[in-house]
N, C-alpha and C positions, 0 to 999 in steps of 0.2 A: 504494500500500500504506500503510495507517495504522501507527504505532507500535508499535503491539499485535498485528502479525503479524510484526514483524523481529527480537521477541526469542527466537520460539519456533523451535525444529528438533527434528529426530527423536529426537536425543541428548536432550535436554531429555524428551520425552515420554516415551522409552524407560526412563530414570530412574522415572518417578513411575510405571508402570506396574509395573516391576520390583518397585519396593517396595510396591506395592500389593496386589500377587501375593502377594510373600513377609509382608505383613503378615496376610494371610487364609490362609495357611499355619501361622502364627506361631498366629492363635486356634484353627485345627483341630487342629494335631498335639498330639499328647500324648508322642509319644516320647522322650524324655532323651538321645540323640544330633541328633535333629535338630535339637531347640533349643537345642542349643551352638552348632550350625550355623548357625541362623539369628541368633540374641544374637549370635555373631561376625560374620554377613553385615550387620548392623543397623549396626554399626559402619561397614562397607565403603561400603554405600549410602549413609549419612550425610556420608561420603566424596567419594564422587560426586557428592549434591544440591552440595556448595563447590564441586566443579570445573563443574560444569557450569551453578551458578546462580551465575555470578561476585561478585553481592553482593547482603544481605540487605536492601537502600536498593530495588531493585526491586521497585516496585509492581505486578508480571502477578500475578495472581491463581494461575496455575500453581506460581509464582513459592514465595507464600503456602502455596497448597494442598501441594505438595511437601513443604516445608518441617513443617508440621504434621504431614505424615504421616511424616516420620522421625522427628518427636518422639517423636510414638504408638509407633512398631515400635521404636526404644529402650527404651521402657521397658518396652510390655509382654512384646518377646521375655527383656530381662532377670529381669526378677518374673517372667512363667511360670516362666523355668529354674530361678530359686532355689526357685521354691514345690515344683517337682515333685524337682528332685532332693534338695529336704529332706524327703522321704516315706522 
């Protein structure tokens, strides 16, 4: 087994797909409860990329890609919720 298959597990994958999900949720919905919902889960999953990506010195690409994608569903689920529930 090379390097680059011993840092990955289900948990790991489970993660980035989660918030993948919930990031393409985050652009669909429009409802004003859910995206508290979500702006709050953004938090939780941001959460879990630290637990379960033990540190941001790791080079897997998953690693990277994760990571990015909690940036993204941070922010946009936050700015969705303020914009819609400042309507």
């Amino acid at each position: 087994m090379n390097s680059f298959s011993n840092n990955i597990n289900f948990s790991k994958i489970s993660v980035s797909l989660i918030t993948l999900f919930l990031l393409i949720w985050t652009l669909v919905d429009g409802n004003l409860i859910h995206l508290g919902i979500l702006a709050f889960s953004s938090l939780v999953t941001t959460m879990l990329h630290f637990h379960y990506f033990e540190s941001t010195d790791d080079k897997h690409p998953l690693n990277r890609i994760d990571f990015g994608l909690q940036l993204l569903f941070i922010f946009i689920s936050i700015i969705k919720f303020f914009l819609i529930s400042g309507r």
